[in-house]
C-alpha positions in Angstrom: -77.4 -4.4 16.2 -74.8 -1.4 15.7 -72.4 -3.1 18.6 -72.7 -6.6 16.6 -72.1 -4.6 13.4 -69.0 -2.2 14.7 -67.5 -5.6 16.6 -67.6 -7.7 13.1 -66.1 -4.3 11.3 -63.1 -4.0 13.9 -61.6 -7.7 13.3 -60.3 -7.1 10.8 -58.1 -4.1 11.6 -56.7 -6.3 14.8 -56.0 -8.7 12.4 -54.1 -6.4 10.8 -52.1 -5.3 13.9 -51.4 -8.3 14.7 -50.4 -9.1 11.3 -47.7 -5.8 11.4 -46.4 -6.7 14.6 -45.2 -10.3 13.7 -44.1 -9.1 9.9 -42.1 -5.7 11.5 -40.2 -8.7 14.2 -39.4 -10.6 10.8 -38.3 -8.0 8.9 -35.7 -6.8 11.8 -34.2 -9.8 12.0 -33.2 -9.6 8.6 -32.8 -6.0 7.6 -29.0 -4.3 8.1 -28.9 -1.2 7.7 -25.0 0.2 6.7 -23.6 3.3 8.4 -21.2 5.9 6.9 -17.9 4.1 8.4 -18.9 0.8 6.2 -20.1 -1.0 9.6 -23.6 -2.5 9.0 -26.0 -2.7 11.9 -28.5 -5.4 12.4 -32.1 -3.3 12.9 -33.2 -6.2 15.7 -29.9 -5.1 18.1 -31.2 -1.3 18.1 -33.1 -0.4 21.6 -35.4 1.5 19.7 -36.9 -1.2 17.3 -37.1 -3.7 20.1 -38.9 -0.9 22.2 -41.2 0.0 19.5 -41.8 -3.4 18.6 -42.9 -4.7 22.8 -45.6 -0.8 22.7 -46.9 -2.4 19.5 -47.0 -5.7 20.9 -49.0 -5.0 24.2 -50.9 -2.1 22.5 -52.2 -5.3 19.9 -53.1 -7.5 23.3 -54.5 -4.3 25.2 -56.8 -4.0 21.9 -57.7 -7.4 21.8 -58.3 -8.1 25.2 -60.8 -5.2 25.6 -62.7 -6.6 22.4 -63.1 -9.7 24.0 -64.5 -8.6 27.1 -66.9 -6.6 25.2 -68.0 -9.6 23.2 -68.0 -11.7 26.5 -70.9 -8.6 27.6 -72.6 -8.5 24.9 -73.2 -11.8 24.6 -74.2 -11.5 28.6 -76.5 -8.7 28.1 -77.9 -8.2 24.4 -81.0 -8.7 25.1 -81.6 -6.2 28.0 -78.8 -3.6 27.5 -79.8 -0.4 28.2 -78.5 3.0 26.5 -75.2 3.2 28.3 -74.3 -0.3 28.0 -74.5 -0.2 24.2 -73.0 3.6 24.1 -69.7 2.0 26.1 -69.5 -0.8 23.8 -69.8 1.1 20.5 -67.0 3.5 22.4 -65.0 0.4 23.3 -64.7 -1.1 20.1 -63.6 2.4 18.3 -60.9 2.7 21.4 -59.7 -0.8 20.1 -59.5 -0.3 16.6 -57.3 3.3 17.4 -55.3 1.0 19.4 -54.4 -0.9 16.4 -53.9 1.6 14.2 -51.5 3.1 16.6 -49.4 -0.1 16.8 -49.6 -0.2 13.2 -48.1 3.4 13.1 -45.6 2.8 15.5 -44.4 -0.3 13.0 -44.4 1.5 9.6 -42.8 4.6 11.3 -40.0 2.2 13.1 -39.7 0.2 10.2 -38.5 3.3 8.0 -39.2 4.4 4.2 -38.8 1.0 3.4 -42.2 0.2 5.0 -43.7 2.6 2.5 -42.9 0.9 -0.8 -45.1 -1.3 -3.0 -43.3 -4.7 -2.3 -43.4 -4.1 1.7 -46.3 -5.9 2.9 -46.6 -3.1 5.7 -47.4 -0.7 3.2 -50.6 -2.1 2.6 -51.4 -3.2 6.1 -50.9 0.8 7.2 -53.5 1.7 4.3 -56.0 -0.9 5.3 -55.9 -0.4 8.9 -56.0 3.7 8.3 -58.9 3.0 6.2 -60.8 1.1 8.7 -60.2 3.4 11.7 -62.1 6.0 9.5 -65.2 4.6 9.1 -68.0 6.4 10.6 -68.7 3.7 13.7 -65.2 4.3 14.9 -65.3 7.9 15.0 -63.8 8.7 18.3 -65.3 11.9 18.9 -68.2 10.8 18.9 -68.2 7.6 20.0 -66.1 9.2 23.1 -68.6 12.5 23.6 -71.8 9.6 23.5 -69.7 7.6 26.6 -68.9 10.4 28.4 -72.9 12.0 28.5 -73.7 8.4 29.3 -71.3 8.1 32.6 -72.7 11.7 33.5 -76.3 10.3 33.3 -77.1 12.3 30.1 -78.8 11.2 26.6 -75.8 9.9 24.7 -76.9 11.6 21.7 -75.7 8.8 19.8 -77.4 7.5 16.7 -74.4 4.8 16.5 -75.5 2.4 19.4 
């Protein structure tokens, strides 16, 4: 049940990501930003955005991808999944979800103060996504430290699995 429950508890923060990615391409496209000599500077043109924009992108597919093969085992093996099956999935899923909130990091930092106020919809995506990642069945320490016993053939230890 606890890989059922931590999948249906991730969506939503790739969702999210997803969500931040496509809103941070929007907003570029239609945010100048002046410079001291009166020359204003579309933020889409700046190497940097577009750079930050592609990590997010493929970190968001990267994220999604490994969610769905996880689903596609579960759905293969939850009926006789051992210990270290269930231990990699719970660990797979948390993996995923930090992989959102990174991309959604790497937005709202790219995307400047201005991704911080109240009318930016990134603003709330950051929170929700930051609020999600620090729920107890994505706690990467020990969903990680449960994987890594497994792969050496140890009890996980996990209670989360």
């Amino acid at each position: 049940m606890a890989p059922i429950l931590s999948f249906a508890a991730s969506l939503p923060a790739l969702g999210q990501a997803r969500f931040a990615v496509s809103e941070y391409a929007g907003q570029l496209g239609h945010h100048d930003v002046p410079f001291a000599l009166g020359k204003a500077e579309v933020q889409a043109e700046r190497p940097g955005r577009q750079a930050r924009l592609a990590e997010a992108s493929l970190d968001v597919a990267a994220a999604e991808a490994l969610m769905r093969s996880v689903l596609a085992d579960v759905m293969e093996h939850r009926g006789s999944a051992d210990e270290p099956r269930r231990v990699r999935w719970t660990a797979s899923i948390a993996h995923a979800v930090a992989a959102c909130r990174r991309a959604v990091a790497a937005v709202c930092g790219a995307a400047g103060a201005s991704s911080h106020q109240l009318a930016n919809p990134l603003q709330r995506t950051r929170r929700d996504v930051e609020t999600m990642a620090c729920h107890m069945v994505f706690d990467l320490d020990d969903r990680y430290r449960a994987h890594g016993r497994a792969l050496l053939g140890l009890d996980s230890r996990s209670r989360w699995h």
